[in-house]
C-alpha positions as CSV (number, residue, x, y, z in Angstrom):
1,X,2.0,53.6,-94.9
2,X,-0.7,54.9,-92.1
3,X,-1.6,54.7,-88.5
4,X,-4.5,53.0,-87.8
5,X,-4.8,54.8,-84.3
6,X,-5.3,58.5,-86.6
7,X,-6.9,57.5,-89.5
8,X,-6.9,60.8,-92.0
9,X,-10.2,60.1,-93.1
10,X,-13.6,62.1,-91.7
11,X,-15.8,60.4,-89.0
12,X,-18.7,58.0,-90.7
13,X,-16.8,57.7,-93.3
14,X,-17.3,53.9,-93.7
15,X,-19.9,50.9,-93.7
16,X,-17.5,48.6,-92.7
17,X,-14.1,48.5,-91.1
18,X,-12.3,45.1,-90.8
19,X,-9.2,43.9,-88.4
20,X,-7.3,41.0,-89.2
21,X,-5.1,40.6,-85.8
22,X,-4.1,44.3,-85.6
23,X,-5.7,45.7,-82.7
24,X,-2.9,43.8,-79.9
25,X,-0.2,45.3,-82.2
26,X,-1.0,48.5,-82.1
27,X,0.6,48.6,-78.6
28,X,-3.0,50.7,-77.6
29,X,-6.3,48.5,-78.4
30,X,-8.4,51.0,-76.9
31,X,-7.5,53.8,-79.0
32,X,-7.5,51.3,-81.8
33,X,-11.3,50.5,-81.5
34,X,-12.2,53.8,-80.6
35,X,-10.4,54.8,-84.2
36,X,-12.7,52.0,-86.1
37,X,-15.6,53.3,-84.4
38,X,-15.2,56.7,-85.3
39,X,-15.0,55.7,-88.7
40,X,-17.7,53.9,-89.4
41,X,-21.2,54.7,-89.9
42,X,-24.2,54.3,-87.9
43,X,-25.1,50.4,-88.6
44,X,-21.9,50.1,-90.3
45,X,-20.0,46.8,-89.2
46,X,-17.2,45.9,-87.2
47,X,-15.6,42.4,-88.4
48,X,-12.5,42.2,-85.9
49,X,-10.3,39.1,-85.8
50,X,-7.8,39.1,-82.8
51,X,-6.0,38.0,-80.0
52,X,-8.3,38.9,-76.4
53,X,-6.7,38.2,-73.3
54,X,-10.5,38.6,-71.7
55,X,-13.0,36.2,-71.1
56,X,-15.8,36.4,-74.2
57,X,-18.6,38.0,-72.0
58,X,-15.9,40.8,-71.0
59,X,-14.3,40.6,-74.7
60,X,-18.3,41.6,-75.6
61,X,-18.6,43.9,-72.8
62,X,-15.6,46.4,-73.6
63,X,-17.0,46.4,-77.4
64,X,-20.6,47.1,-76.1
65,X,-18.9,50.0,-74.0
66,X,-17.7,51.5,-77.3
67,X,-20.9,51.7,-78.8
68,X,-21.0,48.6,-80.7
69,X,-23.9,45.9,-80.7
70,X,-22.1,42.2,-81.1
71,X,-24.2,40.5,-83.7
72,X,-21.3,37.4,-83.7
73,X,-19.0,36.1,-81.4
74,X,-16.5,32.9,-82.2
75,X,-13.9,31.4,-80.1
76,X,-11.0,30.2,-82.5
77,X,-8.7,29.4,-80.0
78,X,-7.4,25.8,-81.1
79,X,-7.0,27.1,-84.3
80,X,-4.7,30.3,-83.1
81,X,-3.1,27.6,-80.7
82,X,-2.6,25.1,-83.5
83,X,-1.1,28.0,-85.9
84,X,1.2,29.4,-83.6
85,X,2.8,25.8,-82.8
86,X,3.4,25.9,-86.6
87,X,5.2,29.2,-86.7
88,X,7.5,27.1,-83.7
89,X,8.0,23.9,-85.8
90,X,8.8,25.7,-89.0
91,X,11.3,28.7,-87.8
92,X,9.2,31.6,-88.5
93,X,7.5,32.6,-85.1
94,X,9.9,35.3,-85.0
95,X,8.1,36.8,-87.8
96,X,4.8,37.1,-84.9
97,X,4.2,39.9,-83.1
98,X,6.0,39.8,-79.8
99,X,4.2,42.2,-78.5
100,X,1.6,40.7,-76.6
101,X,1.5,40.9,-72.8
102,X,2.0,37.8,-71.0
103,X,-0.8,35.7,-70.0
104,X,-3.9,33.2,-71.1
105,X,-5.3,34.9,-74.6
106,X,-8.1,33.4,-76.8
107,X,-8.8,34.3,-80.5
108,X,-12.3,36.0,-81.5
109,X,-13.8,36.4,-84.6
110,X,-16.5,39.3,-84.4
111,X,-19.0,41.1,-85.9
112,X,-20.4,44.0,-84.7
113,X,-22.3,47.0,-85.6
114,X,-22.4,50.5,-84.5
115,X,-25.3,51.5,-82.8
């Protein structure tokens, strides 16, 4: 077990940290980046797939204002969209996170890289 917002590992400790829709959940995606940032190295990489319920120049903007440089940005939306109509049809969204706020979200997949 571990909490991704307190990571018990030393600052720059890694040249890459990856997300796979885990930032929303951690009910504080702010501390959540700040967290990956602190652990990776200068030039290490960012590669963050998640729900965004901004706009992709904003998405972009609030990684840029964490010290991160986005060297890929791709909108997966009708893919999320056509996933989560699965979990509906088949029984299981249940098994989804239900705690995302309320509102129009989009999917990124991103790279970054800490500047």
């Amino acid at each position: 077990t571990g909490d991704f917002l307190h990571c018990p590992y030393p600052d720059e400790a890694f040249d890459a940290v990856c997300s796979e829709c885990a930032f929303y959940i951690s009910s504080d995606a702010q501390a959540a980046l700040k967290e990956a940032v602190r652990l990776l190295k200068k030039h290490g990489r960012l590669l963050l797939a998640d729900v965004s319920f901004a706009s992709p120049e904003n998405h972009i903007r609030w990684l840029e204002a964490a010290g991160l440089s986005v060297l890929s940005l791709e909108d997966i939306t009708p893919q999320w969209k056509e996933y989560y109509i699965s979990c509906i049809w088949d029984g299981t969204v249940d098994q989804l996170c239900g705690c995302f706020p309320k509102g129009k979200c989009s999917y990124y997949l991103t790279i970054c890289e800490r500047m």
